[in-house]
TORDRENTI-965650 format. One record per residue: residue number from 1; residue in one letter; x, y, z of N, C-alpha, C in turn. Coordinates in pm, whole numbers, m for minus. Layout:
BEGIN
  mipa  bake    n.px    n.py    n.pz   ca.px   ca.py   ca.pz    c.px    c.py    c.pz
   NUM     A       X       Y       Z       X       Y       Z       X       Y       Z
...
***
This chain:
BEGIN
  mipa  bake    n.px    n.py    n.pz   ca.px   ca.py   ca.pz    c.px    c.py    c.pz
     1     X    2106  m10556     m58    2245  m10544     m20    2290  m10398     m23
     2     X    2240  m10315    m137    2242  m10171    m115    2230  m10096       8
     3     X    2117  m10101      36    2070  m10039     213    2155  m10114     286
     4     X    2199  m10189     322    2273  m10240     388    2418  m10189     387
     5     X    2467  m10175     252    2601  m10109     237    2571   m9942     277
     6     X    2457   m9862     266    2438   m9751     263    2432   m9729     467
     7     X    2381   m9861     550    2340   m9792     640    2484   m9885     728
     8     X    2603   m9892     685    2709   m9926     739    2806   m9819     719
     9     X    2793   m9746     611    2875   m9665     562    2826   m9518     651
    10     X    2706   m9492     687    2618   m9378     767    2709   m9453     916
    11     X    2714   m9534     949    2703   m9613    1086    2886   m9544    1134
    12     X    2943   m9593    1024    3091   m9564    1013    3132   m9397    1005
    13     X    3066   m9338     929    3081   m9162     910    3027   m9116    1046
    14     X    2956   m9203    1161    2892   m9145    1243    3018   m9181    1360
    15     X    3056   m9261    1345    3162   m9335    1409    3323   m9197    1434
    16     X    3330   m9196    1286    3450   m9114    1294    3428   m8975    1341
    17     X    3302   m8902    1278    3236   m8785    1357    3314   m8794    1490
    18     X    3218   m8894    1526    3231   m8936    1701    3371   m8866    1763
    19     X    3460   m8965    1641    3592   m8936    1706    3669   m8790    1691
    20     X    3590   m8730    1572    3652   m8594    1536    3582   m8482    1636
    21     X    3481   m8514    1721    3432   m8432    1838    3496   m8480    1961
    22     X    3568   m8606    1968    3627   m8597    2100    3812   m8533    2049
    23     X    3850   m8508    1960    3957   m8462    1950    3899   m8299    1967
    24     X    3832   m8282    1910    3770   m8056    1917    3769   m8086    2023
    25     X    3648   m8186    2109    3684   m8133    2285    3793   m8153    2333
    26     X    3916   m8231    2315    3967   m8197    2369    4106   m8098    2322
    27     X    4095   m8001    2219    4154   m7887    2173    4086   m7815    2251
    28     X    3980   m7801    2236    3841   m7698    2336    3946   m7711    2518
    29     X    3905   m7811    2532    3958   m7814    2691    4062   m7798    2695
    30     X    4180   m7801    2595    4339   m7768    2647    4356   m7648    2662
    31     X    4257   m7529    2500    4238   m7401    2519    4179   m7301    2655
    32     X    4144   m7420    2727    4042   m7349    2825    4125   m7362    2979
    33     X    4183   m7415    2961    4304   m7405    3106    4372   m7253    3101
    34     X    4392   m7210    3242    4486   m7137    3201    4598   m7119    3227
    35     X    4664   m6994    3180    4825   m6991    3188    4867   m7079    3243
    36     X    4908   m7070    3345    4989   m7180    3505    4914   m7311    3421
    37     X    4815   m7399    3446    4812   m7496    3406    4899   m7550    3331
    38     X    4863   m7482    3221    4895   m7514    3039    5020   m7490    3094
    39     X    5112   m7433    3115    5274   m7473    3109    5288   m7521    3234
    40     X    5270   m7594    3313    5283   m7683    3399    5292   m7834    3324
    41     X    5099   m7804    3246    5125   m7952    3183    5232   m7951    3083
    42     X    5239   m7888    2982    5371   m7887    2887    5489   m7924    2924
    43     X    5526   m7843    3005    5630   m7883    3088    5651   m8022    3188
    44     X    5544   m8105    3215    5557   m8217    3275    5576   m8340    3148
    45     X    5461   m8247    3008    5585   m8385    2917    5701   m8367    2845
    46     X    5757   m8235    2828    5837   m8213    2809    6004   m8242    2879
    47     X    5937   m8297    3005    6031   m8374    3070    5999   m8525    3111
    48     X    5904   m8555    3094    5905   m8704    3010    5957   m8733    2921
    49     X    5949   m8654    2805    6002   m8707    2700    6139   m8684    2712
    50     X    6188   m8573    2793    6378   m8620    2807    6368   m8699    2867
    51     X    6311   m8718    2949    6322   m8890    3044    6368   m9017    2977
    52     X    6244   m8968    2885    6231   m9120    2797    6354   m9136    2719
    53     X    6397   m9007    2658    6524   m8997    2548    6645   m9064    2610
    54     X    6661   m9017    2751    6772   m9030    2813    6790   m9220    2854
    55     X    6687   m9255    2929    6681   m9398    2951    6671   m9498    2832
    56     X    6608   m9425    2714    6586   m9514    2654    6661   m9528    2502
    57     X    6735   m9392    2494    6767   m9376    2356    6938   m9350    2355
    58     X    6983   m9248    2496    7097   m9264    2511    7146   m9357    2596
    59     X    7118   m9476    2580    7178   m9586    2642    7291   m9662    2589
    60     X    7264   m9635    2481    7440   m9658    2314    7471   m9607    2281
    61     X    7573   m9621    2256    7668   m9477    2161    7597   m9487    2065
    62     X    7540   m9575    1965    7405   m9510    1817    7363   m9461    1885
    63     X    7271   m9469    2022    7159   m9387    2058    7215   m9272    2082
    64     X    7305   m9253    2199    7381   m9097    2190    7371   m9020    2059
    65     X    7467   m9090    1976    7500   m9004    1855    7326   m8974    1792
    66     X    7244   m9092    1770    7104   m8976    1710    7031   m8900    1765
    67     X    7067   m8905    1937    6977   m8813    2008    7077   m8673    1980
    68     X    7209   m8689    1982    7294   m8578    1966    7187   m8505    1821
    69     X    7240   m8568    1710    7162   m8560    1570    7073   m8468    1581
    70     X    7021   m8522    1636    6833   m8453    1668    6811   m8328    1739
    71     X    6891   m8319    1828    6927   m8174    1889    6941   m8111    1850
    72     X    7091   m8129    1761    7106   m8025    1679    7048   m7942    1549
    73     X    6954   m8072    1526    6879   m8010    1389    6739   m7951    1451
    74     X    6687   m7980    1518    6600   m7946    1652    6671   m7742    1653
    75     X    6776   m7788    1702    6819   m7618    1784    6824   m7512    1603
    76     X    6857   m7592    1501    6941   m7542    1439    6814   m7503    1330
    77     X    6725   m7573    1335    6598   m7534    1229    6456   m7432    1293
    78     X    6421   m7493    1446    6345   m7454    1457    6348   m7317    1539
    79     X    6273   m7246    1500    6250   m7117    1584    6206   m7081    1726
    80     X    6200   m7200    1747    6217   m7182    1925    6354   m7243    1956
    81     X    6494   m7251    1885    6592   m7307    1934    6582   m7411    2047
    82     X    6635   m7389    2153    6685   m7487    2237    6570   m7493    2333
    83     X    6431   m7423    2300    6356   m7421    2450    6236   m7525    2382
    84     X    6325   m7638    2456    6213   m7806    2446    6093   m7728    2471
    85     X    6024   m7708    2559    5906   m7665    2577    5815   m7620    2502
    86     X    5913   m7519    2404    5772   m7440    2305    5838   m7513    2204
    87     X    5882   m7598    2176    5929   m7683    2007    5780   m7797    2103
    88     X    5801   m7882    2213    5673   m7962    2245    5555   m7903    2277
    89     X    5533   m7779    2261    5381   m7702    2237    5356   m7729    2093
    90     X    5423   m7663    2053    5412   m7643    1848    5404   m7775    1814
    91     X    5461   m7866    1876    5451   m8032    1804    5284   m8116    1817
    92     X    5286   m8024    1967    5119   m8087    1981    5053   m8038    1917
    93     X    5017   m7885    1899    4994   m7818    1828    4957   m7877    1652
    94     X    5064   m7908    1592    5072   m7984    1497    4981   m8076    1491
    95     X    5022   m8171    1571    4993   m8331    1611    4850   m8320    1620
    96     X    4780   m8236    1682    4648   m8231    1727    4582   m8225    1633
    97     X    4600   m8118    1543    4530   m8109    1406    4577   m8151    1321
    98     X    4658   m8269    1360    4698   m8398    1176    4570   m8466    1220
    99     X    4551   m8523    1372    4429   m8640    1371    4315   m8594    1360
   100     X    4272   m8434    1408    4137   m8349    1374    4120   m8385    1185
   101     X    4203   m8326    1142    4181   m8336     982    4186   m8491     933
   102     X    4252   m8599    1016    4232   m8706     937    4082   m8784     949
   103     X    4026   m8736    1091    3931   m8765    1101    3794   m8729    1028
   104     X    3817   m8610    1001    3744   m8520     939    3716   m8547     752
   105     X    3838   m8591     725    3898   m8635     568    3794   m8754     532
   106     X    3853   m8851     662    3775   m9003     644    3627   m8990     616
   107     X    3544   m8900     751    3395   m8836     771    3357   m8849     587
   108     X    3446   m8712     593    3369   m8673     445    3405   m8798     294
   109     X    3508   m8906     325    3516   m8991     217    3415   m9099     280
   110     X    3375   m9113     357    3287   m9261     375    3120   m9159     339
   111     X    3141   m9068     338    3023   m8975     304    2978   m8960     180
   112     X    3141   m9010      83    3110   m9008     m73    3177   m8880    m123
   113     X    3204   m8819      m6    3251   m8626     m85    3362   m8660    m196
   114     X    3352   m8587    m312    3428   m8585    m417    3607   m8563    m369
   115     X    3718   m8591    m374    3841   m8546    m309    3892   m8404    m298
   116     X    3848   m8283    m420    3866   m8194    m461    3761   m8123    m296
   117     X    3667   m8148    m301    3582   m8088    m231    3581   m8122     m90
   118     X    3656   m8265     m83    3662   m8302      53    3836   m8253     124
   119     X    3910   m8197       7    4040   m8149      77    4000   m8019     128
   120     X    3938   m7955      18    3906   m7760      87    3818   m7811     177
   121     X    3733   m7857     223    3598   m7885     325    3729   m7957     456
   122     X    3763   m8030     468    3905   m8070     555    3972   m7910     588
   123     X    4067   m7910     513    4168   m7745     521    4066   m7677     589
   124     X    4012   m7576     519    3889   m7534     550    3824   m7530     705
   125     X    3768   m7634     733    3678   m7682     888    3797   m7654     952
   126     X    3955   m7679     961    4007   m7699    1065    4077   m7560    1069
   127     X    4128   m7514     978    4151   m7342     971    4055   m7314    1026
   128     X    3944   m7301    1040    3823   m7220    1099    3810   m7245    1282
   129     X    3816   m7387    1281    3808   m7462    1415    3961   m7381    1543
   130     X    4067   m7404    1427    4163   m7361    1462    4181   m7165    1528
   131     X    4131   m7103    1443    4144   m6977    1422    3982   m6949    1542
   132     X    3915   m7032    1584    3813   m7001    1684    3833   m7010    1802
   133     X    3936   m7096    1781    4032   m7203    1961    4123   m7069    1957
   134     X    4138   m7033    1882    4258   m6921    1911    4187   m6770    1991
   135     X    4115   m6770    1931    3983   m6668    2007    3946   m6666    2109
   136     X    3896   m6836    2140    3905   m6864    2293    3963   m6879    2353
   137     X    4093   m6924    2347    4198   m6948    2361    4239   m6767    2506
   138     X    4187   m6655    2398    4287   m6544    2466    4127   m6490    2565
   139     X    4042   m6549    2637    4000   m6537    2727    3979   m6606    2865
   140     X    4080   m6696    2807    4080   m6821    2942    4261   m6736    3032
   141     X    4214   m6807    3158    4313   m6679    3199    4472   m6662    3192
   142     X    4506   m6580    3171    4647   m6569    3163    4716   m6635    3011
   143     X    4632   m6667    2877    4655   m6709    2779    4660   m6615    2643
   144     X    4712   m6611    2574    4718   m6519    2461    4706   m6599    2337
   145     X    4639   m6529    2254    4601   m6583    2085    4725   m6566    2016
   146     X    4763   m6665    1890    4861   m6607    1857    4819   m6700    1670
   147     X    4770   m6599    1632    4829   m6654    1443    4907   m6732    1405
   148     X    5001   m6748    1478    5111   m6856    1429    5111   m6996    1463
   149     X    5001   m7008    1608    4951   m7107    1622    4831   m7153    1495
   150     X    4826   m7058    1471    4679   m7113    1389    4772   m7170    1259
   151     X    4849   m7082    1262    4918   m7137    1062    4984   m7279    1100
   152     X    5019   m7321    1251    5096   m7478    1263    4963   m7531    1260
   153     X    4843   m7518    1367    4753   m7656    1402    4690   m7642    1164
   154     X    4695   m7540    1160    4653   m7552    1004    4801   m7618     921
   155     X    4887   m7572     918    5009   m7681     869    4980   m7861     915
   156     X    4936   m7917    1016    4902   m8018    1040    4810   m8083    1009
   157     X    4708   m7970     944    4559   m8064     935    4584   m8049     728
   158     X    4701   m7946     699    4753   m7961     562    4788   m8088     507
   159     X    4905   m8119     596    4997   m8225     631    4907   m8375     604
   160     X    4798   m8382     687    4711   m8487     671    4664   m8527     583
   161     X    4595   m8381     544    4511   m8423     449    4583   m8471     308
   162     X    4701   m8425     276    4776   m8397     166    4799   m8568     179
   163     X    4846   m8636     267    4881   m8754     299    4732   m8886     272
   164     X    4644   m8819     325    4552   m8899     338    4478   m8871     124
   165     X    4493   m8778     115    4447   m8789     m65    4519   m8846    m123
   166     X    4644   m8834    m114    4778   m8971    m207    4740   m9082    m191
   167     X    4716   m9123     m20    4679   m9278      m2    4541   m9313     m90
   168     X    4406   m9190    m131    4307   m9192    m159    4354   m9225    m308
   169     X    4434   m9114    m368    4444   m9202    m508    4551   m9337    m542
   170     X    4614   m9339    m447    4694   m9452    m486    4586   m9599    m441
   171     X    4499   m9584    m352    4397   m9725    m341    4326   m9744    m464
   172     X    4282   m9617    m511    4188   m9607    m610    4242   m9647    m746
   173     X    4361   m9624    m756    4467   m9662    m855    4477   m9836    m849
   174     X    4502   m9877    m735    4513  m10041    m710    4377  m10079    m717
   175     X    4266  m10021    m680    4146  m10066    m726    4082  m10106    m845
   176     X    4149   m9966    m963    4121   m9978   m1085    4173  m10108   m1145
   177     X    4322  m10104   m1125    4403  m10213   m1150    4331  m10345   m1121
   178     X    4315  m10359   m1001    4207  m10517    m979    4092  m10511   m1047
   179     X    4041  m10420   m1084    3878  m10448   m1178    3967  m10421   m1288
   180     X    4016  m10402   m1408    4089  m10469   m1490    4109  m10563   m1499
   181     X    4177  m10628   m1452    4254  m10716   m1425    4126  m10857   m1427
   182     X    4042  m10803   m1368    3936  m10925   m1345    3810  m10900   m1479
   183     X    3822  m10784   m1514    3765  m10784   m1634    3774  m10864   m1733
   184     X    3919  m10884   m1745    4009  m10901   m1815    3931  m11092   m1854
   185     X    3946  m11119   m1719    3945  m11277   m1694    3742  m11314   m1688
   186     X    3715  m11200   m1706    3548  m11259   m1652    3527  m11347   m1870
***
């Protein structure tokens, strides 16, 4: 039953791999468009998503009033103020490297990595991954590197991981609790 648990658990770490190389390619391929593309595409969901806001959220006065809400804390916090566009770069940005690092997190826990070693090895890989896309990033044409991208897609893969170790000790916590508990009764 051992080998069996050992070559499901390999089967599964190979699995999520899987998925943590189709998220790099496709950071790899967004980096590799250039200029004109990349804000073309940005800009085509960036007006989807007012699309969506507008049909779907200001359709009630609640919806008005939280899309109002949101604007304003939107204009009023972030450092790109009012230009949707680069607040929905920085979000992908983000977004991209919460699922790089969660994938990456999982890899190294179905792998057995200790949590201590599997948060810096997480942080770590995607700061690096991040800070290389940024490199390539300023030879694809008409694109520029910028550090501050690297400190968000690294704020996101922070974000994850920080999230995904709480959930790690709080299972492990309910785990303990059930083998107690059944100790208790054997």
């Amino acid at each position: 039953m051992k080998k069996k648990n050992m070559g499901m658990r390999i089967l599964a770490a190979i699995l999520f791999l899987g998925f943590s190389g189709i998220v790099m390619f496709s950071i790899y391929s967004f980096s590799s468009e250039n200029g004109f593309d990349s804000q073309m595409r940005s800009e085509m969901v960036t007006e989807k998503i007012k699309e969506e806001v507008k049909t779907k959220l200001e359709t009630s006065e609640k919806g008005l009033k939280l899309s109002e809400k949101i604007k304003y804390k939107v204009i009023m916090y972030s450092p790109y103020g009012s230009d949707w566009n680069a607040n929905v770069r920085k979000l992908a940005h983000f977004s991209i490297y919460f699922c790089l690092a969660m994938m990456v997190y999982i890899t190294l826990a179905i792998l057995g990595v200790n949590k201590t070693l599997r948060f810096i090895l997480t942080i770590g890989f995607c700061f690096c991954f991040a800070f290389a896309d940024e490199y390539h990033q300023a030879f694809s044409g008409g694109r520029t590197s910028s550090m501050t991208d690297v400190y968000i897609d690294t704020f996101g893969a922070l974000v994850s991981t920080c999230i995904w170790t709480i959930l790690s000790w709080v299972l492990n916590g309910i785990g303990y609790v059930i083998h107690t508990i059944n100790k208790a009764y054997e």
